[in-house]
N, CA and C atoms as a LAMMPS dump frame, in Angstrom:
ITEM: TIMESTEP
0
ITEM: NUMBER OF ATOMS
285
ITEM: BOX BOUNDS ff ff ff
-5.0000000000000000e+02 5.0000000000000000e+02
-5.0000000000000000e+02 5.0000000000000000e+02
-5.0000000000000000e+02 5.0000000000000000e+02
ITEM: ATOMS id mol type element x y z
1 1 1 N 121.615 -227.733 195.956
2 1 2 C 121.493 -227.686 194.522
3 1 3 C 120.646 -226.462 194.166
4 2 1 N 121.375 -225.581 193.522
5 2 2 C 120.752 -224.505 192.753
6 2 3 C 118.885 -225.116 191.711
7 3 1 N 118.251 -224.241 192.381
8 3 2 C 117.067 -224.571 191.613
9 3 3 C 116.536 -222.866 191.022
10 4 1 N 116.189 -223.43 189.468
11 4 2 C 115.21 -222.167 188.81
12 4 3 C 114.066 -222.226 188.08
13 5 1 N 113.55 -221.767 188.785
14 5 2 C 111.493 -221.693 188.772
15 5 3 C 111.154 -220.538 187.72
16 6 1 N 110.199 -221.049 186.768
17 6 2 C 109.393 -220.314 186.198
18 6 3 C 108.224 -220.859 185.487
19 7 1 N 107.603 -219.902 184.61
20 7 2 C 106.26 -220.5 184.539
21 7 3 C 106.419 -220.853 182.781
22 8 1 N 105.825 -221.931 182.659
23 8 2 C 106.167 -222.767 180.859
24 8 3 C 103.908 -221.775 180.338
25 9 1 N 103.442 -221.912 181.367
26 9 2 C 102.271 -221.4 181.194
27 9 3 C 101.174 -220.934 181.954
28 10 1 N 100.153 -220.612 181.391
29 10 2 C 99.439 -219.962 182.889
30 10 3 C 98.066 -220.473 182.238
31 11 1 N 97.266 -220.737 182.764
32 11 2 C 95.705 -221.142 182.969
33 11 3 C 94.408 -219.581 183.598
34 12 1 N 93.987 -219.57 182.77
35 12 2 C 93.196 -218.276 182.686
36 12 3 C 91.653 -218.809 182.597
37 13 1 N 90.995 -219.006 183.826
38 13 2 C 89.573 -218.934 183.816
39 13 3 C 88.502 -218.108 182.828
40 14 1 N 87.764 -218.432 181.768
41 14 2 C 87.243 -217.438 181.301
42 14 3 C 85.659 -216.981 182.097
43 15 1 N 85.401 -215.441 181.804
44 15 2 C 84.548 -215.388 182.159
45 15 3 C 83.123 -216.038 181.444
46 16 1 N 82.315 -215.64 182.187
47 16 2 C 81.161 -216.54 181.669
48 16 3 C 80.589 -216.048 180.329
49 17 1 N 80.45 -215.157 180.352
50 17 2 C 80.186 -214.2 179.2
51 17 3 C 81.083 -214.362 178.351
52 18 1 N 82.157 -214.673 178.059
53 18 2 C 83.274 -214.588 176.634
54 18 3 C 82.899 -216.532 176.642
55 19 1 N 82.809 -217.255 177.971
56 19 2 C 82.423 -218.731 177.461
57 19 3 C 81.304 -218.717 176.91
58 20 1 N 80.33 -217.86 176.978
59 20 2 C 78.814 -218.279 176.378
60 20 3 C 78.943 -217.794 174.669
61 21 1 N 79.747 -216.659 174.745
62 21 2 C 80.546 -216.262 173.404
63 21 3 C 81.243 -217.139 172.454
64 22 1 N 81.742 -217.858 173.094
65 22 2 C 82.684 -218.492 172.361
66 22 3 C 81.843 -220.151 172.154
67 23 1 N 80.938 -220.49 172.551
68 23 2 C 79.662 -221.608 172.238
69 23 3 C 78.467 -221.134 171.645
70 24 1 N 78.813 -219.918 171.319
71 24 2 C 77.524 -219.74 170.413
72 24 3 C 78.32 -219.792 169.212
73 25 1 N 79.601 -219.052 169.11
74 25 2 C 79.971 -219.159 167.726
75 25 3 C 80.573 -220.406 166.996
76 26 1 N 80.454 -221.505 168.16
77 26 2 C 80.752 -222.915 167.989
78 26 3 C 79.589 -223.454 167.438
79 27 1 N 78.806 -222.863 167.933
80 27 2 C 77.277 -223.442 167.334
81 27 3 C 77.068 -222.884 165.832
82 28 1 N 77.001 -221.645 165.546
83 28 2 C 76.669 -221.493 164.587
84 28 3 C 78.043 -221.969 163.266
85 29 1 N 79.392 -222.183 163.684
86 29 2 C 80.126 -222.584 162.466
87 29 3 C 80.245 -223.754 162.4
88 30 1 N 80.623 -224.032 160.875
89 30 2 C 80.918 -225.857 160.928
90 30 3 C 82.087 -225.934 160.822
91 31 1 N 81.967 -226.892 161.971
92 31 2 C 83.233 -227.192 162.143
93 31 3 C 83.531 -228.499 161.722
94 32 1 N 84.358 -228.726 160.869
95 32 2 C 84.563 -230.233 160.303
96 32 3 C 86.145 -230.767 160.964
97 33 1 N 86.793 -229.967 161.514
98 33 2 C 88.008 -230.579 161.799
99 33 3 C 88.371 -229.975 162.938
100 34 1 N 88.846 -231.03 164.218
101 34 2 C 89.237 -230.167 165.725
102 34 3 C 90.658 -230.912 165.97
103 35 1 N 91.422 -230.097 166.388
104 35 2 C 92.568 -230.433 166.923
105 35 3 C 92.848 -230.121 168.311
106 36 1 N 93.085 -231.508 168.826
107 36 2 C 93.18 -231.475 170.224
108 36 3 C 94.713 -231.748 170.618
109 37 1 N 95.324 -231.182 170.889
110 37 2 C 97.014 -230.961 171.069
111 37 3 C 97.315 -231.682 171.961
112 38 1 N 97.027 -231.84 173.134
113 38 2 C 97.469 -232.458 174.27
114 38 3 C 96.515 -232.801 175.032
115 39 1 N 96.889 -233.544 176.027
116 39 2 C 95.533 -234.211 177.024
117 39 3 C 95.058 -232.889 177.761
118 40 1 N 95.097 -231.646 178.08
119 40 2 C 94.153 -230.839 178.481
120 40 3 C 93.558 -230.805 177.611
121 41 1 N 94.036 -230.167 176.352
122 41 2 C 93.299 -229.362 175.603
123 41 3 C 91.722 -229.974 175.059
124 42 1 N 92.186 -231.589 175.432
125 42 2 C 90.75 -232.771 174.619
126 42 3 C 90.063 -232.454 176.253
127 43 1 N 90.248 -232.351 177.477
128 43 2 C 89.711 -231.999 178.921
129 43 3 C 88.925 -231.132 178.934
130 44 1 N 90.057 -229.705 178.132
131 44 2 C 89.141 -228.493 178.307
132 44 3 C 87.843 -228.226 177.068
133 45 1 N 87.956 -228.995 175.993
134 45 2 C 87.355 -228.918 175.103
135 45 3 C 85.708 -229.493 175.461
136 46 1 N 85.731 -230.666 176.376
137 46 2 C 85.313 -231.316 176.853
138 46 3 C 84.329 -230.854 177.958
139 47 1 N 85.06 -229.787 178.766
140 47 2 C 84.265 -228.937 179.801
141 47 3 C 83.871 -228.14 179.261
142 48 1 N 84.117 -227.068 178.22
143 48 2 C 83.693 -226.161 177.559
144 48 3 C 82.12 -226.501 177.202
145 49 1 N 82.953 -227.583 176.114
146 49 2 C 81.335 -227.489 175.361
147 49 3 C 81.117 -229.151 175.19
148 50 1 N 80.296 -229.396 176.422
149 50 2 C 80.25 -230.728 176.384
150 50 3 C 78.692 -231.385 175.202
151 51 1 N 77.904 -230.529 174.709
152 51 2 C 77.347 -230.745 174.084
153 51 3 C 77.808 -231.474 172.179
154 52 1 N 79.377 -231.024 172.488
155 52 2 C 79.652 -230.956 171.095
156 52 3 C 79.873 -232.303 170.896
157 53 1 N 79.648 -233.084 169.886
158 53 2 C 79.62 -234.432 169.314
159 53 3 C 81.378 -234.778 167.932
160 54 1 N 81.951 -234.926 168.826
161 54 2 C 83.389 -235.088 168.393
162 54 3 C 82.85 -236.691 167.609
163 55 1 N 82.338 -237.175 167.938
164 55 2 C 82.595 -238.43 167.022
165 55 3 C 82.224 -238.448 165.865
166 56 1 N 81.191 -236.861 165.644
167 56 2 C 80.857 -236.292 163.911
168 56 3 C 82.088 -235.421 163.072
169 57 1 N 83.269 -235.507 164.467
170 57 2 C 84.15 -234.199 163.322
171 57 3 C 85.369 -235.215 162.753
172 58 1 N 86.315 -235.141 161.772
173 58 2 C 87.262 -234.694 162.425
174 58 3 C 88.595 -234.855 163.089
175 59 1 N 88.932 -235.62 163.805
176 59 2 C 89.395 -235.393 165.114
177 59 3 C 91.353 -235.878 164.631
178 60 1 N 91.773 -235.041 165.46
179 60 2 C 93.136 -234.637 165.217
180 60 3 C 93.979 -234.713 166.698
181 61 1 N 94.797 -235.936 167.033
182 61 2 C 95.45 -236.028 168.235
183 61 3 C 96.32 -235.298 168.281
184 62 1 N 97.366 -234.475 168.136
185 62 2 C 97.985 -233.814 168.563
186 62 3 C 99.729 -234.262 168.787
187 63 1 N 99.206 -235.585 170.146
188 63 2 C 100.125 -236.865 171.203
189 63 3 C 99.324 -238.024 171.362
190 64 1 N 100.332 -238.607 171.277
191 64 2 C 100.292 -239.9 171.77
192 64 3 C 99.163 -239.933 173.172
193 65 1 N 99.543 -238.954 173.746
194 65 2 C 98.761 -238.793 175.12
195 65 3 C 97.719 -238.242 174.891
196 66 1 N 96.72 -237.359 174.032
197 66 2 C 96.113 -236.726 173.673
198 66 3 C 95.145 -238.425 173.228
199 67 1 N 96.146 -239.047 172.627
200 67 2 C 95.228 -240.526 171.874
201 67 3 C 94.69 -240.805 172.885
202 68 1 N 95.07 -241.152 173.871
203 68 2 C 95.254 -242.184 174.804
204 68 3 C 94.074 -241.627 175.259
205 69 1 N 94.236 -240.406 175.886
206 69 2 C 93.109 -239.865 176.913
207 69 3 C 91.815 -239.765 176.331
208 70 1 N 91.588 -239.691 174.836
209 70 2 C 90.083 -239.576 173.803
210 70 3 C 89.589 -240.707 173.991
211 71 1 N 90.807 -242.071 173.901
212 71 2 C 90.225 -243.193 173.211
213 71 3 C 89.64 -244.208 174.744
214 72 1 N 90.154 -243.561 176.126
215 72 2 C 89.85 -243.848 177.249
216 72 3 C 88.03 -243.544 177.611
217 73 1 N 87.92 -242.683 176.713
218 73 2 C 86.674 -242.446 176.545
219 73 3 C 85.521 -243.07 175.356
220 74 1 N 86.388 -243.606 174.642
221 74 2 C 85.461 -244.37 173.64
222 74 3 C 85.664 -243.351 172.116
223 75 1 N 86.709 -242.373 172.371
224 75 2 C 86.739 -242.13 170.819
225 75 3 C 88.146 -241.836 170.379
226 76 1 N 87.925 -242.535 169.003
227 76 2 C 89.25 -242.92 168.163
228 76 3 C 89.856 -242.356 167.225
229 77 1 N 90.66 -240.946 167.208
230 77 2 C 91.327 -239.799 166.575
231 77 3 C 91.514 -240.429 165.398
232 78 1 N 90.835 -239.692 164.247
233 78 2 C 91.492 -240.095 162.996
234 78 3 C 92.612 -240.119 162.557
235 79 1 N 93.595 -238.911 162.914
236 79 2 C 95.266 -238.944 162.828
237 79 3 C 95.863 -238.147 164.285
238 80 1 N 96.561 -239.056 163.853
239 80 2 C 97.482 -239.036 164.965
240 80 3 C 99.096 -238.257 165.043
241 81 1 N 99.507 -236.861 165.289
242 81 2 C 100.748 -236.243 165.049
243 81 3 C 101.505 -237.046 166.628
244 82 1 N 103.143 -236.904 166.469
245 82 2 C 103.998 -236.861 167.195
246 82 3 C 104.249 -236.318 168.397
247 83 1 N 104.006 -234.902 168.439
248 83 2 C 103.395 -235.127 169.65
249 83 3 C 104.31 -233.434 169.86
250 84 1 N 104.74 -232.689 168.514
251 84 2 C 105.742 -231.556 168.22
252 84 3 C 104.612 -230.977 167.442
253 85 1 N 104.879 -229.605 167.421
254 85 2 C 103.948 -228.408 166.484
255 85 3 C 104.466 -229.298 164.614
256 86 1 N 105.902 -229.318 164.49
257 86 2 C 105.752 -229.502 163.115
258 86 3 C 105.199 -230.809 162.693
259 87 1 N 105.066 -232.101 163.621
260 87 2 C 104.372 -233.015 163.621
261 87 3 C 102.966 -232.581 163.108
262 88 1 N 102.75 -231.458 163.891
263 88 2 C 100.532 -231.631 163.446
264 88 3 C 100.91 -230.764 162.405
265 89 1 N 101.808 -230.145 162.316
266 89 2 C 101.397 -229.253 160.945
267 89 3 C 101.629 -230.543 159.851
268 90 1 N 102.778 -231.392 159.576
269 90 2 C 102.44 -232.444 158.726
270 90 3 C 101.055 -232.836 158.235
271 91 1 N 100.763 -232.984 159.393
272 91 2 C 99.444 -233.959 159.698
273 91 3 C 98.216 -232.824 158.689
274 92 1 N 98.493 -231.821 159.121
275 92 2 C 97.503 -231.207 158.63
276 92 3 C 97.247 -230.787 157.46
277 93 1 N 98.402 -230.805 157.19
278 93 2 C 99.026 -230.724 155.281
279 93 3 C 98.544 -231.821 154.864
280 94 1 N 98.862 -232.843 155.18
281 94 2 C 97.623 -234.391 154.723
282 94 3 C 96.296 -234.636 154.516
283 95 1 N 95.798 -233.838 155.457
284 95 2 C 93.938 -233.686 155.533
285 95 3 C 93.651 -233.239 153.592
């Protein structure tokens, strides 16, 4: 059986310096609303900046799976999209 390989995405380590960059300017803006798209993205958000207190924002599932994996942790996405880009854009038109 014919098989064809390619890549849907790639994972890019940041350096430390553009991560310390990118948590300071987390710190200084308010952020009232986070959207977490999929179960990495609530993972990586998570490793990033584990200081940040998601149960004060916010919070925007993305998927079904995205629910699942927050609420495995004890927190409960205020809305919930389908689990498609035009899904959260709905969603976000609602806010």
């Amino acid at each position: 059986m014919p098989v064809a390989e390619f890549s849907v995405c790639e994972e890019v380590t940041l350096e430390e310096d553009i991560l310390k960059d990118y948590k300071s300017e987390v710190g200084k803006s308010p952020i009232d609303i986070i959207l977490l798209h999929n179960r990495s993205s609530y993972i990586r958000v998570k490793t990033a900046f584990p200081d940040l207190d998601l149960s004060s924002k916010t919070v925007v599932a993305g998927s079904l799976g995205a629910a699942e994996t927050m609420e495995k942790e004890g927190l409960k996405p205020d809305y919930l999209a389908k689990g498609s880009w035009a899904s959260i854009a709905k969603v976000l038109d609602e806010i």
